[in-house]
N, C-alpha and C positions, 0 to 999 in steps of 0.2 A: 493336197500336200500331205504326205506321212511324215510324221513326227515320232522319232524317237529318244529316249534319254535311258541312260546308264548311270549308276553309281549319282541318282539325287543326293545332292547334299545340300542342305537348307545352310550349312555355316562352311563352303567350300571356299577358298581362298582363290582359285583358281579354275574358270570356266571355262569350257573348249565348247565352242560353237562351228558346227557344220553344216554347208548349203551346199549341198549337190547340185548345181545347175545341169542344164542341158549343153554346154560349152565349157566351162568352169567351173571348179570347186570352189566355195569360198568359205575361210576362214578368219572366226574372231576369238579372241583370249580375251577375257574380260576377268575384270581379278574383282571379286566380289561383281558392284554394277557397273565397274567402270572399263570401256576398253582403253585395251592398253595396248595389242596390236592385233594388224588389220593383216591379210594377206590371201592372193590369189593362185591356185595353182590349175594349170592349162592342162595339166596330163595326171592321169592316176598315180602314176607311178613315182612320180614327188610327193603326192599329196601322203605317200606311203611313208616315204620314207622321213617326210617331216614327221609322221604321227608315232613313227618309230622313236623317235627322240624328244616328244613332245609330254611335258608333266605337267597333268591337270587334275585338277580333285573330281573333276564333273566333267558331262560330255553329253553334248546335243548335239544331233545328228539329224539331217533334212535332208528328204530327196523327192522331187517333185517326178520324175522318170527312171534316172538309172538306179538299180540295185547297190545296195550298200553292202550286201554279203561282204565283198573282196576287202570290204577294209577294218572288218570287224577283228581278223587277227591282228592286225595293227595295234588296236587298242583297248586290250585285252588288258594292260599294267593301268591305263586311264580310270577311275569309277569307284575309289575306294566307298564304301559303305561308311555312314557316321552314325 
């Protein structure tokens, strides 16, 4: 599994976790350690455009097979530095 992370923030209010599956993406918001919401997306191209609209202080990003390149413009506003 490769692991990536963006914009660590030890005091981030707002965590975006990502699991690239081989079928599914999945997605958790966790706001400090607690989550708060869950959700799946079946196709890249939602998962895009939730991330287009999506405000996080922090961003984990997993992918066990596919490439993550494609959605790194995406979340390019995600990762503030503290």
């Amino acid at each position: 599994m490769r692991i990536f992370t963006f914009g660590i923030a030890l005091h981030a209010m707002k965590n975006l976790v990502i699991d690239i599956g081989n079928t599914n993406s999945k997605v958790g918001i966790f706001n400090q350690h607690e989550l708060k919401e869950e959700r799946v997306f079946v196709d890249e191209d939602s998962l895009k455009s939730f991330l287009q609209t999506c405000e996080a202080d922090c961003l984990l990003l997993a992918s066990v097979s596919k490439s993550y390149d494609a959605l790194l413009p995406y979340t390019r506003h995600i990762g503030k530095t503290y």
